[in-house]
N, C-alpha and C positions, 0 to 999 in steps of 0.2 A: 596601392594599399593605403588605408589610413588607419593609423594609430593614434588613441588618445589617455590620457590616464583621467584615472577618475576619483571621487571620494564614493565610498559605498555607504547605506545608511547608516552603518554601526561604527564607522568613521574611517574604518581601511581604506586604504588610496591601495588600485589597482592599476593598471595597465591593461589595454588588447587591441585589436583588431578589431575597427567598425566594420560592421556589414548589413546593408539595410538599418534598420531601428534596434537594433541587437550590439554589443558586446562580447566578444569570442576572448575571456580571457584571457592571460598567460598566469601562470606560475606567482605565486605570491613572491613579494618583494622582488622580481621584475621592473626595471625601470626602462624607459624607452631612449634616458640619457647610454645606457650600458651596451643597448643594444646599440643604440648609433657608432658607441665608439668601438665594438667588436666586429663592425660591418655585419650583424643579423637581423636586420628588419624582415628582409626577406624570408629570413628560414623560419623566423621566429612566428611570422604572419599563417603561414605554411601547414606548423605545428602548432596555432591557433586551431584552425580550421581543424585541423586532423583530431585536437581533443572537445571540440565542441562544447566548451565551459561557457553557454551563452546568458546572458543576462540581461533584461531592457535599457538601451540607454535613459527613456524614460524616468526611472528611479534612483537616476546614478547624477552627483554634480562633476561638471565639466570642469578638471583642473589645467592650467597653463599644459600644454601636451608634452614638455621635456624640463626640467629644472637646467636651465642654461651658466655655465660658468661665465660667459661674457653674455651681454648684449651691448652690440654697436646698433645706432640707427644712421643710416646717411642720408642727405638733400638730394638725390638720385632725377628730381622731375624739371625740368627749367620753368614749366607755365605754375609749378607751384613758388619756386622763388622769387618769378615776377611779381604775381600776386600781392607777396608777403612785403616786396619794397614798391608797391607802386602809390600806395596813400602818398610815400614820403616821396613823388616824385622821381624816384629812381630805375632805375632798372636793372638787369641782371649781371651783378660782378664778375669782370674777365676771368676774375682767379677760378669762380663756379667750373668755368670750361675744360680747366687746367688738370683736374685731379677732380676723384670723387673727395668728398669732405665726410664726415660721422662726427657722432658723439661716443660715447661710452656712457649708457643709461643704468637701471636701478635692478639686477636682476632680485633682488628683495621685495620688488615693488609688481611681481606679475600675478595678473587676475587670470579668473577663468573664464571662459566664453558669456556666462551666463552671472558674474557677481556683482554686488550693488561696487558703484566706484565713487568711494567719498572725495568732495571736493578738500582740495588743499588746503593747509590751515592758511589766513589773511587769502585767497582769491577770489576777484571778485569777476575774473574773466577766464572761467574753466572753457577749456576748447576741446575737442577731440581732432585724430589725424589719423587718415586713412590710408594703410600701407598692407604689403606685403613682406614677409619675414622669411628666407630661406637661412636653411639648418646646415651645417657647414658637418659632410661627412667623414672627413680625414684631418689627421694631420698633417699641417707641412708648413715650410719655414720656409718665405719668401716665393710661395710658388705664382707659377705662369696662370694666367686664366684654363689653359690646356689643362692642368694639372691640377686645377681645384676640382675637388668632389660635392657636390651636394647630396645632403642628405633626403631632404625634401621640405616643404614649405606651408605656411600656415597664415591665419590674417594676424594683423598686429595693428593695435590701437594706441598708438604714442599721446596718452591724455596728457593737456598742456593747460597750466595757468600761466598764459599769457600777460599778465601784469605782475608775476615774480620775473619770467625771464626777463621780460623787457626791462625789467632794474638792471639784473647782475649782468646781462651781455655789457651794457654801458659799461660794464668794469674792464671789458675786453677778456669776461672768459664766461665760459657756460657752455650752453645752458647746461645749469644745473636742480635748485629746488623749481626752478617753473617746470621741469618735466620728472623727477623723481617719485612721486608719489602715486602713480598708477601708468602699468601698460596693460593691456588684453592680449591674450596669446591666446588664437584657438579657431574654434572649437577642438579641432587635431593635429596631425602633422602628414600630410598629403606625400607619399613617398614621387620622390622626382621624376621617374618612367611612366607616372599617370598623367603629367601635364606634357610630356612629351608632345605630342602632338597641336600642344598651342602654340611654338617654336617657329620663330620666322628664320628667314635666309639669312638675319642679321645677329640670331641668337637672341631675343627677345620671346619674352611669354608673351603672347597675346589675350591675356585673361581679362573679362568684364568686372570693374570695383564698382560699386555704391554705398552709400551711405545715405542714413535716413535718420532726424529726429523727428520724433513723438506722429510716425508714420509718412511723414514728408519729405519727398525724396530732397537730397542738400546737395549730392554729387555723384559727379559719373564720370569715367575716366580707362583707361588701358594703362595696364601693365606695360606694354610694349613701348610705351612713352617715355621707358627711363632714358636717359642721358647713358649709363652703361649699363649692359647685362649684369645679372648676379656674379656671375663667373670673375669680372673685372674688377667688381666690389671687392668677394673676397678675396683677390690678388692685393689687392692692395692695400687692404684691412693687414694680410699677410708678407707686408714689404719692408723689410730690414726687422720683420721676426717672425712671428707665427700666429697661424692660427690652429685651435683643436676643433678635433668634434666634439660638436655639441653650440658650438657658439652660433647665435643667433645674430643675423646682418638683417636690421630692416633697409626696405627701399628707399625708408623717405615719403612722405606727405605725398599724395599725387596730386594733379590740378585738379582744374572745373570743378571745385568748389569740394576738394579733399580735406581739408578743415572752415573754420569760420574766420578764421583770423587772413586768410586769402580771401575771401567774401568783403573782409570789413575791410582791406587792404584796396579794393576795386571798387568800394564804393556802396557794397551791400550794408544796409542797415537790418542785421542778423543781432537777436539778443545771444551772451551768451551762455551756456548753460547752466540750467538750475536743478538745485533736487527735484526730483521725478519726471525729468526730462528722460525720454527713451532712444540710445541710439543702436541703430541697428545696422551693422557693414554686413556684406555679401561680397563675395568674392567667387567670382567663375572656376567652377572644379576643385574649388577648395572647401567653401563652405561659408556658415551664416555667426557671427559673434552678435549676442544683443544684452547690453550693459542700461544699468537702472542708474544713475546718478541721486546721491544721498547727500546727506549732511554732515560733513568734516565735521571734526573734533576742533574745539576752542583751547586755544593756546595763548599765553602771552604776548605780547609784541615782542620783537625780537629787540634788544641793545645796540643804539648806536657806538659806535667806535667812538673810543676816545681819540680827541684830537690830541697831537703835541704840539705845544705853544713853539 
């Protein structure tokens, strides 16, 4: 099943059931965070179907498909981390191998499938990252991979101003403003028994990623490529505390040219993103996100710290 929510023209945000180019509502004030954490996706989809409240998706904007109380993103792909250190001569940190790694990004900051995505205020090297996001069904505190639930999963576009992080990492902490100010979540959220079948021997989705600016393809890549399953993410997002439903685990940037900054890192001379530049992800059994890049708001420069003599 896939569910998404949506804004309606008169400005209501709905909730339902995709089916074909239709809309099978639910129940007003209905959220798809309520169901996940009552475990009724299923019934709820069910009794969609059953009251037949359809409406084109057509005439409907595509919102983030759950309002998530966390989102983590982790570095999940290794040919994306090479990438990323290989301009500077490096190659992939032993610690990578050791553990998955995340952040804790901006759930303040999620677009919809379909919304203009203003560049960051001072960047002058906006990037996009091409990942997959699974939706974390249960509660539990410090649980086994066995024992995590997924709810199910959606594309997610971790937009990066790469010349804010590359300041404040140098601080030894981050990222932070270089990736706060825009993710994409969407078009829905692809309930987890329909990707079943991409599932290798190893627990890996085998799903087809792309990405495309201004119609040119930039990257291609498999899901099955991460470093750990989801399942092992969220064990470990969930180790020495908890995780809820509802919280969002990206995969992390995938290779072969999943952002620009892994391009510019190998040697590609890729401009990067400007207002009216068009990026377009696709993701195998999930679906299509395609984002318009605008013109950020002007701000002050920010105050250097005072030094003490």
């Amino acid at each position: 099943m896939k569910f998404a929510t949506v804004e309606e023209p008169d400005g209501t945000v709905r909730c339902g059931l995709v089916e074909g180019d239709n809309l099978l509502r639910l129940p007003a004030g209905t959220t798809v965070l309520e169901l996940i954490r009552a475990g009724q996706l299923h019934d709820a989809g069910a009794a969609a179907r059953a009251a037949g409240d359809a409406v084109p998706l057509s005439g409907l904007r595509l919102l983030p498909p759950l309002e998530p109380p966390t989102v983590r993103d982790f570095v999940a792909f290794e040919q994306h981390v090479a990438g990323m250190v290989a301009g500077d001569g490096g190659s992939v940190p032993p610690e990578w191998y050791e553990a998955p790694t995340f952040y804790f990004t901006n759930p303040y900051a999620l677009l919809g499938a379909h919304d203009d995505v203003p560049v960051p205020p001072g960047s002058q090297l906006f990037d996009f990252e091409l990942e997959v996001a699974a939706v974390v069904g249960r509660d539990a505190a410090s649980p086994s991979p066995e024992e995590v639930d997924i709810a199910g999963y959606t594309v997610f576009n971790d937009w990066s101003a790469r010349d804010l992080q590359r300041r404040e990492m140098k601080v030894g902490l981050g990222p932070a403003k270089g990736k706060d100010s825009a993710t994409t979540l969407g078009p829905w959220l692809v309930t987890a028994d329909e990707l079943e079948s991409y599932r290798d021997s190893a627990g890996f989705l085998g799903l087809d990623l792309r990405v495309s600016v201004n119609g040119t393809q930039i990257g291609q890549d498999l899901l099955s490529h991460m470093g750990w399953p989801f399942e092992e993410l969220a064990a470990y997002a969930g180790r020495g505390t908890r995780v809820r439903a509802g919280d969002v685990l990206g995969s992390g940037t995938c290779g072969n040219g999943g952002c620009l900054a892994e391009l510019w890192g190998r040697g590609r001379e890729i401009p990067p993103l400007k207002p009216g530049d068009v990026v377009e992800m696709t993701v195998e059994g999930i679906g299509t996100i395609r984002n318009t890049v605008v013109e950020g708001i002007e701000l002050p420069p920010v105050r250097p710290a005072r030094k003490r003599s």
